[in-house]
Every structure is written in structure tokens, then in C-alpha cells.
VEXTOR-121940 format. One record per residue (C-alpha): residue number from 1; x, y, z; residue in one letter. Coordinates in Angstrom, 1 decimal, decimal comma, m for minus. Example, Ala and Ser with C-alpha at 12.3 -4.5 7.8 and 13.67 -1.06 7.14 Angstrom:
REM VEXTOR-121940
{nr 1&c1 12,3&c2 m4,5&c3 7,8&rest A};
{nr 2&c1 13,7&c2 m1,1&c3 7,1&rest S};
//
This chain:
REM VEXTOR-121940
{nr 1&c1 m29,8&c2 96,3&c3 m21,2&rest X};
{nr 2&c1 m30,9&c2 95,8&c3 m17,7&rest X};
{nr 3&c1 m29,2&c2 93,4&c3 m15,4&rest X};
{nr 4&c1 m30,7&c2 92,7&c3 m11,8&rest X};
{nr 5&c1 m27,5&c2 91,9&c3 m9,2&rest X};
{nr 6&c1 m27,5&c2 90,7&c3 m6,2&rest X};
{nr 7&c1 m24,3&c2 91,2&c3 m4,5&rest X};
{nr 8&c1 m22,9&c2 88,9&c3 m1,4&rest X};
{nr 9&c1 m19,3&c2 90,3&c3 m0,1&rest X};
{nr 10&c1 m16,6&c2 92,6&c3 0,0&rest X};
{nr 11&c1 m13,8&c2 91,4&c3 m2,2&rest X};
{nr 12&c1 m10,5&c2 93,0&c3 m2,8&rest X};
{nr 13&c1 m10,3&c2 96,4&c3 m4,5&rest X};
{nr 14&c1 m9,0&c2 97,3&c3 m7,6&rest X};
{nr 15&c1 m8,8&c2 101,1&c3 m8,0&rest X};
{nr 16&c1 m5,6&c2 103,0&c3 m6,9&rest X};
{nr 17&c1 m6,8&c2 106,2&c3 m5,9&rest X};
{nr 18&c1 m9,1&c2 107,0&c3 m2,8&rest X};
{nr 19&c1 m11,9&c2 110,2&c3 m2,8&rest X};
{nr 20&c1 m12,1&c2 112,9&c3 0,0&rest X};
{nr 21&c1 m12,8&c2 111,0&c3 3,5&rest X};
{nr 22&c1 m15,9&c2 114,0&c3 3,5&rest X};
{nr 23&c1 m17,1&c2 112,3&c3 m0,2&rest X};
{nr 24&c1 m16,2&c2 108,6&c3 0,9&rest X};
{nr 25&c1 m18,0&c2 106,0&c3 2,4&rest X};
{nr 26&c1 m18,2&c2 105,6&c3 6,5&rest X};
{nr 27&c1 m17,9&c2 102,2&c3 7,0&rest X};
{nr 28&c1 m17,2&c2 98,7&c3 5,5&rest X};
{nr 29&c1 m20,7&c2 97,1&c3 5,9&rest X};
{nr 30&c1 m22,3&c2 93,6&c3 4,6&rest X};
{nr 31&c1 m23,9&c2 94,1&c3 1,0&rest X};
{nr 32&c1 m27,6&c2 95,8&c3 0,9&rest X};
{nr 33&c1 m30,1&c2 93,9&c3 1,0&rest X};
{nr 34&c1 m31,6&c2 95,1&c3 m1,7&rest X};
{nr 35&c1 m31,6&c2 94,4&c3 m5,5&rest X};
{nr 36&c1 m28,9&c2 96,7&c3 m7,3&rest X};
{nr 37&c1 m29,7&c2 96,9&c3 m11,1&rest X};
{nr 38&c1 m27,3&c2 97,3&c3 m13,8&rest X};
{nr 39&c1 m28,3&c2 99,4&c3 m16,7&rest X};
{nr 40&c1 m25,6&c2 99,3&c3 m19,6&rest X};
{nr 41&c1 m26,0&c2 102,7&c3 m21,4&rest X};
{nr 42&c1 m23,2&c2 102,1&c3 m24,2&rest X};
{nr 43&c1 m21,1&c2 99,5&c3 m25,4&rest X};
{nr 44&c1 m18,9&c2 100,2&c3 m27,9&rest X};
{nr 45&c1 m15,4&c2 99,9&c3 m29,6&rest X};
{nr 46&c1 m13,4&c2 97,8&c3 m32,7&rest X};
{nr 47&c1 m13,3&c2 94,7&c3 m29,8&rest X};
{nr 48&c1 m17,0&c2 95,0&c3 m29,4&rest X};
{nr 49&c1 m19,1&c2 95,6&c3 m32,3&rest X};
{nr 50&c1 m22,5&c2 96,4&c3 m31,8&rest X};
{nr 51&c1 m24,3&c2 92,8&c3 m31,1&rest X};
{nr 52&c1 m21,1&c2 91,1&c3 m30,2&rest X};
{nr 53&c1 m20,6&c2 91,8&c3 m26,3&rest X};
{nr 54&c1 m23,1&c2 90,7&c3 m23,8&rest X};
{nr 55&c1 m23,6&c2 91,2&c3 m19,7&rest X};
{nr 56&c1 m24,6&c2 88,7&c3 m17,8&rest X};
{nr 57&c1 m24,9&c2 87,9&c3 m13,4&rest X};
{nr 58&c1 m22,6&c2 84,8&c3 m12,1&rest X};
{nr 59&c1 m25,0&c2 82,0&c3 m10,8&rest X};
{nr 60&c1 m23,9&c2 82,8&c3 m7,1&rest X};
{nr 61&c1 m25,0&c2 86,4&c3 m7,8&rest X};
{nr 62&c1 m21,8&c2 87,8&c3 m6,7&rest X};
{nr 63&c1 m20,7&c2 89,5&c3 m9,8&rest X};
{nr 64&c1 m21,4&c2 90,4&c3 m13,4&rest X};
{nr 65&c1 m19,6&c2 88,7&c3 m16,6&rest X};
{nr 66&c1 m18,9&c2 89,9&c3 m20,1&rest X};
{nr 67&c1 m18,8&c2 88,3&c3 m22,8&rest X};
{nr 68&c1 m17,3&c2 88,6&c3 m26,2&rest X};
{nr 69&c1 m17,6&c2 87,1&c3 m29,6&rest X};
{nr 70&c1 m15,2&c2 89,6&c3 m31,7&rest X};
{nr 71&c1 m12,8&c2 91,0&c3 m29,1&rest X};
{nr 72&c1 m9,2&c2 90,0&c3 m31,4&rest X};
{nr 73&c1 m6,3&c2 91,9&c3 m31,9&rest X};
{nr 74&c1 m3,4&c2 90,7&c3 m34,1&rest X};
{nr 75&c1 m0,3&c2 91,6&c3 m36,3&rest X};
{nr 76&c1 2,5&c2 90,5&c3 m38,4&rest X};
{nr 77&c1 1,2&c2 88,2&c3 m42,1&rest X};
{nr 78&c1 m1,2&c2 90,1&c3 m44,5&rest X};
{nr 79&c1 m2,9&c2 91,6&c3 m41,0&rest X};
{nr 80&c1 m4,3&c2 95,2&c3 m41,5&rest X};
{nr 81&c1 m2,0&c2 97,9&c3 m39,3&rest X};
{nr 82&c1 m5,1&c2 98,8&c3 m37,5&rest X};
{nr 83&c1 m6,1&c2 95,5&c3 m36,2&rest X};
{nr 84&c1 m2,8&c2 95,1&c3 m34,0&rest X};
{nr 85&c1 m5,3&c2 97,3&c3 m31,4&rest X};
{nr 86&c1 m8,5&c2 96,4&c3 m30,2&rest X};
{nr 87&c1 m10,6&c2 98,4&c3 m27,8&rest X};
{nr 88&c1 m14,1&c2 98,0&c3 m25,8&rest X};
{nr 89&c1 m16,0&c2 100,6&c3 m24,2&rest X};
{nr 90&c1 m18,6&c2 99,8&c3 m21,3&rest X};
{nr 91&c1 m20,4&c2 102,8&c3 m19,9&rest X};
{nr 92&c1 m22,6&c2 101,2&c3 m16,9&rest X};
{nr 93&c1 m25,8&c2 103,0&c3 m15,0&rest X};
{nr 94&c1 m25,5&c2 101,0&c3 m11,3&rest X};
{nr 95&c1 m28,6&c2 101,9&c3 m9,7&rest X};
{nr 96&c1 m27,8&c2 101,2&c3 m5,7&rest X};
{nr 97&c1 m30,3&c2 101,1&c3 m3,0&rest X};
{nr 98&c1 m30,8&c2 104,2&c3 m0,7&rest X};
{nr 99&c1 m27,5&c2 104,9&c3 2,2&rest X};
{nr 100&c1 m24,9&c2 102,4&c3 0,0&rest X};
{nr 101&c1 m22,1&c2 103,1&c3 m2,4&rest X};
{nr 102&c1 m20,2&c2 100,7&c3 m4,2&rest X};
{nr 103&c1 m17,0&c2 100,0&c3 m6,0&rest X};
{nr 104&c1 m15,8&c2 97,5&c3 m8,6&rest X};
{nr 105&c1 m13,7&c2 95,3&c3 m6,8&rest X};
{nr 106&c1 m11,3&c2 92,7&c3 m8,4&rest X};
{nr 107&c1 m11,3&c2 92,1&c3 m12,4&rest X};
{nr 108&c1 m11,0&c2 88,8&c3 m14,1&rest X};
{nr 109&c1 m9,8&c2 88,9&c3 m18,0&rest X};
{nr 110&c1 m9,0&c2 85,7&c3 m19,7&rest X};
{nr 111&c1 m9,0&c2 84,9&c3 m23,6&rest X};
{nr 112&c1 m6,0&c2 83,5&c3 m25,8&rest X};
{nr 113&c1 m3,2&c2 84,2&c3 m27,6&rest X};
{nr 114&c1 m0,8&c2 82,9&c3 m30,4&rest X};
{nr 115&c1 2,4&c2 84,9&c3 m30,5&rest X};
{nr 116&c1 5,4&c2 84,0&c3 m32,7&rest X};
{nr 117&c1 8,8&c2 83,9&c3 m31,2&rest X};
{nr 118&c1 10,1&c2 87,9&c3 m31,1&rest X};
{nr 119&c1 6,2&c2 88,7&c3 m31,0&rest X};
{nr 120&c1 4,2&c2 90,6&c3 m27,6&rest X};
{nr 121&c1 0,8&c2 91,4&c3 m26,7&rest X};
{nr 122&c1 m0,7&c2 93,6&c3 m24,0&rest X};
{nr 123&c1 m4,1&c2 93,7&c3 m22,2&rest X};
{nr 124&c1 m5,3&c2 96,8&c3 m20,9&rest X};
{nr 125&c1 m7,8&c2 97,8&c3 m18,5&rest X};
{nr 126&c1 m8,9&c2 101,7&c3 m17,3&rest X};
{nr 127&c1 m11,7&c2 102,4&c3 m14,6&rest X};
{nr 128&c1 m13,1&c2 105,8&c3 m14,2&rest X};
{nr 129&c1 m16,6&c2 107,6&c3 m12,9&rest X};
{nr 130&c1 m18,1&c2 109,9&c3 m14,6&rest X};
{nr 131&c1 m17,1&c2 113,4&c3 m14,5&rest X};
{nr 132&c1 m14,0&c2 112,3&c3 m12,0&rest X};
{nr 133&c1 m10,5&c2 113,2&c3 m13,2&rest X};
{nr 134&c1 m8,9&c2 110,6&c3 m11,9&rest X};
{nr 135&c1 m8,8&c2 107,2&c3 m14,3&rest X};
{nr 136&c1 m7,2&c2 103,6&c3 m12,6&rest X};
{nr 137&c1 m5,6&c2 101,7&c3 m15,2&rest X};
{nr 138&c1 m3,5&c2 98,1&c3 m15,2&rest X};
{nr 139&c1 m1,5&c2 96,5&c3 m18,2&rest X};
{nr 140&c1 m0,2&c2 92,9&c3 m18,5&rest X};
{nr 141&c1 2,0&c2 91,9&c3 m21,1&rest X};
{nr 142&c1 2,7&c2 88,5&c3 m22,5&rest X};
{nr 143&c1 5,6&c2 87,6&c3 m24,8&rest X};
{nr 144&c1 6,2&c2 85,0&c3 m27,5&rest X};
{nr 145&c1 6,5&c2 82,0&c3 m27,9&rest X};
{nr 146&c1 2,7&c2 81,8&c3 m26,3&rest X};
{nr 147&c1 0,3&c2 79,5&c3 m27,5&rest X};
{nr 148&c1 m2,7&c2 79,2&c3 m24,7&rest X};
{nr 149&c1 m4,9&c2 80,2&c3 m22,7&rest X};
{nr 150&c1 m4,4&c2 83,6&c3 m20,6&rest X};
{nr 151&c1 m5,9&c2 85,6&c3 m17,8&rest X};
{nr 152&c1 m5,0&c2 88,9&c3 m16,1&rest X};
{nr 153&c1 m6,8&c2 89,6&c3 m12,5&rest X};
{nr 154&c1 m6,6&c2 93,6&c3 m11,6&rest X};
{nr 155&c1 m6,6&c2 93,5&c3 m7,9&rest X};
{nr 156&c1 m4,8&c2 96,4&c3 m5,1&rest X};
{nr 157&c1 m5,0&c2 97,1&c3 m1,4&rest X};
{nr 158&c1 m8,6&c2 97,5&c3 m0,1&rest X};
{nr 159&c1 m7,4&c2 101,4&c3 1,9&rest X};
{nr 160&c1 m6,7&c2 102,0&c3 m1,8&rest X};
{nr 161&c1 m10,1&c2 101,2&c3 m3,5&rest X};
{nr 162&c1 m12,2&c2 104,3&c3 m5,2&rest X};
{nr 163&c1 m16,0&c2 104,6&c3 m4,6&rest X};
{nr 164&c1 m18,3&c2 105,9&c3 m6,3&rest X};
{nr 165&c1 m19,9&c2 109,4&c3 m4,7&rest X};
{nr 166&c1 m22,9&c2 108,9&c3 m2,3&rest X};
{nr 167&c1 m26,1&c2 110,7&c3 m3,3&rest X};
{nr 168&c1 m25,2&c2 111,4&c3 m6,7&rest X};
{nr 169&c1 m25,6&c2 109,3&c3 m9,7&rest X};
{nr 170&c1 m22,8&c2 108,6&c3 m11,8&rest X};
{nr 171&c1 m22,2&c2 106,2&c3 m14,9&rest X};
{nr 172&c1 m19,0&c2 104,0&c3 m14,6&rest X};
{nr 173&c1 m17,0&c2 103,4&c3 m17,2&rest X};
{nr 174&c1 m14,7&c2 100,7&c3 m18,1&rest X};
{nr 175&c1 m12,2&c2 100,7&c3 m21,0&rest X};
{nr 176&c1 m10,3&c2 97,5&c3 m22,4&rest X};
{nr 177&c1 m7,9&c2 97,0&c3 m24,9&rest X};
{nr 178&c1 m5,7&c2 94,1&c3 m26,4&rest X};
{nr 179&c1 m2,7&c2 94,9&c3 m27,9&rest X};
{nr 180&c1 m0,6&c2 92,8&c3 m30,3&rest X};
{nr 181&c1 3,0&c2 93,9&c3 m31,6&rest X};
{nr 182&c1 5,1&c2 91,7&c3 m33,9&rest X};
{nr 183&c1 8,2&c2 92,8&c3 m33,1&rest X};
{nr 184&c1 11,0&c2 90,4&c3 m34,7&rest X};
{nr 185&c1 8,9&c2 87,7&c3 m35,3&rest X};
{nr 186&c1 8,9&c2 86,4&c3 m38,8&rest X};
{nr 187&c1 6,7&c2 89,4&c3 m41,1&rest X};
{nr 188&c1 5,0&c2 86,4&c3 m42,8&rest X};
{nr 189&c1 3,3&c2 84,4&c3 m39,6&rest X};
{nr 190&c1 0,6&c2 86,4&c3 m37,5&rest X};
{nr 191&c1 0,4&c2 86,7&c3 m33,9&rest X};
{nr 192&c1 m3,2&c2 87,6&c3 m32,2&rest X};
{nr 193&c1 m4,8&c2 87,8&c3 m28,7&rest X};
{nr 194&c1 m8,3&c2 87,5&c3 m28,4&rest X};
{nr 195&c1 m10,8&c2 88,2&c3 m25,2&rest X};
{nr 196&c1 m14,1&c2 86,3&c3 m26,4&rest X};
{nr 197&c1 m16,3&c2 84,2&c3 m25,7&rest X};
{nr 198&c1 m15,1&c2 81,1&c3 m27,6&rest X};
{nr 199&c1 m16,0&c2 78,9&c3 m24,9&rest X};
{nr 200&c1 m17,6&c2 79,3&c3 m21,6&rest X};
{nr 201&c1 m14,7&c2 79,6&c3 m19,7&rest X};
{nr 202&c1 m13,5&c2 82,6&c3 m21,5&rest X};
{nr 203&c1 m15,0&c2 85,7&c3 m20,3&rest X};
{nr 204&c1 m14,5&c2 88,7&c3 m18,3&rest X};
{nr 205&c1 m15,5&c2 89,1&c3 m14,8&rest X};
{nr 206&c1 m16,3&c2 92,1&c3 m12,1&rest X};
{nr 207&c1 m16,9&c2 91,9&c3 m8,5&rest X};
{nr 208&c1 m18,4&c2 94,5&c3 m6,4&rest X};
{nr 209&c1 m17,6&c2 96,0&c3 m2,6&rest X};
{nr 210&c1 m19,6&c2 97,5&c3 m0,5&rest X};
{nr 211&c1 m20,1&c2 100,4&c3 2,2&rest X};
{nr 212&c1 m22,7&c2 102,9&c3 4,2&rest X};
{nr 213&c1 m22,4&c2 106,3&c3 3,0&rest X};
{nr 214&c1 m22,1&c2 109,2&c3 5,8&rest X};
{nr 215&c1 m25,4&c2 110,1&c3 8,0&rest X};
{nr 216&c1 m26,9&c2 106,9&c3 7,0&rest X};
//
């Protein structure tokens, strides 16, 4: 799947880990003005069954969206003990115009969830580059009673934000999960947390920063 981007602004970053200053970006510049495109290599997971996630660019251009039409996690009634976890992996190709680097900046989730009284959930959310050891993750947790709407932004200091390694090309890959655990809720009603795509206000968004890399 090929998605064409065009990207408008430096937003706040999410990552909370910086690379070498040698590795790292010189300067924070206005976006390229060139067309970055997004390949999606893989996406794959219990949450995201092949068919049922889908990318998409915002109609200002200044991010891309996800979408989901299976992404539910739930527990407690005749639910199966595996469905109280639910997981999507999204392994992206970001081809970026010559002398740039980029980062994912702030993270928009939002689905909804029925917990019983004595029931939790948990959304989850890791960011890593290919072949880097180091892996940014963020958790929000929501406890029952809940009946509504939610959404979870991922968002840290800009000094802190990780890009990805100039001149070399490196898949980015992010991992979500929802978590729901019953707890002492009453064993016959179930609890679930879905991220979907339900209506078209329910959906999960990623912004991207930009800088020159070194010698540019």
C-alpha cells in the first residue's frame, strides 16, 4: 500500500530517547518540499486481521490515519481467555526526499470501551526503527465503571524526540495493543475496548517532524 504525504509542521515529539548528536539531525527546518511517500510493508496482528486496517492522509496533509474495523479486546462472560489482548502490527517504508530525516511526532488513539464496575483496560503503544535497540513505549489505563468514548494522545518534550538515521533507510514500526482485565467485576457481564473504525471519528492518528540532516 502506497500513501503519498505531504507534511506541513513540526509538532510535538513523542519518542523518549535521542540518537548520537554525530547520527542526529542538524537543525529544526520547515517540512521538505517534496512529496514523502508511505509504503506499508506489513500489517498484522489479532487487532488487525488481514483486510481489516487501512492508512489513509488527513485532508490538510499533515498526517496519516489508521483505521480499524476489528481492533476489540474484551473479558469477563463466555469471552475466550485470549481475546482479553489484542495487538496490531504496522511496519512502515517512509521514503523521505534527499538531506531530511523525520520523526513520528504526537499519536492520537481513540475507540471505546464498556467496563463493569471492578473491570480495567489498557492501551498500549511501542515505536521503534529498524535494527535500533532502543523501543519508546506509552500505556494508558482506564477503569470501570466506563461506558464511552476514549482517546490516549502519546506526546514528550521535543529535545527528547528520536529520528530516524540520515542516509540510511530504515522501516518504522509501530506496535498497539488493547488490553482488557475483569478483575472483580461480576464473571457473567463482559467488559471490552475496542480501537476501530466504527464511525469516522474513531481512528488513529500520526503526525510527523521534521529536520536537515548533517552536511546538507
Amino acid at each position: 500500500m502506497r500513501v503519498p504525504l505531504l507534511v506541513s509542521g513540526a509538532i510535538t515529539a513523542l519518542f523518549a530517547s535521542a540518537l548520537p548528536a554525530q547520527a542526529g539531525p542538524s537543525s529544526i527546518v520547515d517540512p521538505p518540499p517534496d512529496r514523502i511517500v508511505i509504503d506499508v510493508a506489513t500489517v498484522n496482528g489479532s487487532g488487525c486481521p488481514l483486510g481489516t486496517a487501512a492508512v489513509a492522509v488527513s485532508e490538510d496533509n499533515t498526517a496519516f490515519t489508521v483505521t480499524y474495523s476489528e481492533y476489540l479486546a474484551q473479558a469477563g462472560g463466555g469471552s475466550s481467555p485470549t481475546a482479553a489482548r489484542r495487538n496490531c502490527q504496522l511496519n512502515l517504508l517512509v521514503h523521505v526526499p534527499q538531506g531530511f530525516t523525520y520523526a513520528v511526532a504526537s499519536a492520537d488513539y481513540r475507540g471505546y470501551a464498556s467496563l463493569r464496575p471492578g473491570a480495567s483496560s489498557t492501551e498500549k503503544a511501542s515505536y521503534y526503527f529498524q535494527g535500533s535497540p532502543s523501543t519508546a513505549s506509552r500505556t494508558h489505563t482506564f477503569r470501570g465503571p466506563y461506558e464511552d468514548n476514549w482517546q490516549a494522545t502519546d506526546t514528550t518534550d521535543w529535545a527528547q524526540l528520536v529520528w530516524a538515521p540520515c542516509g540510511v533507510q530504515r522501516n518504522f514500526n509501530i506496535n498497539t495493543e488493547l488490553r482488557v482485565n475483569a478483575g472483580t467485576s461480576n464473571p457473567a457481564a463482559t467488559s471490552y475496548m475496542t480501537m476501530d473504525s466504527t464511525d469516522g471519528d474513531i481512528s488513529t492518528v500520526y503526525h510527523l517532524a521534521w529536520k536537515e540532516c548533517p552536511g546538507r
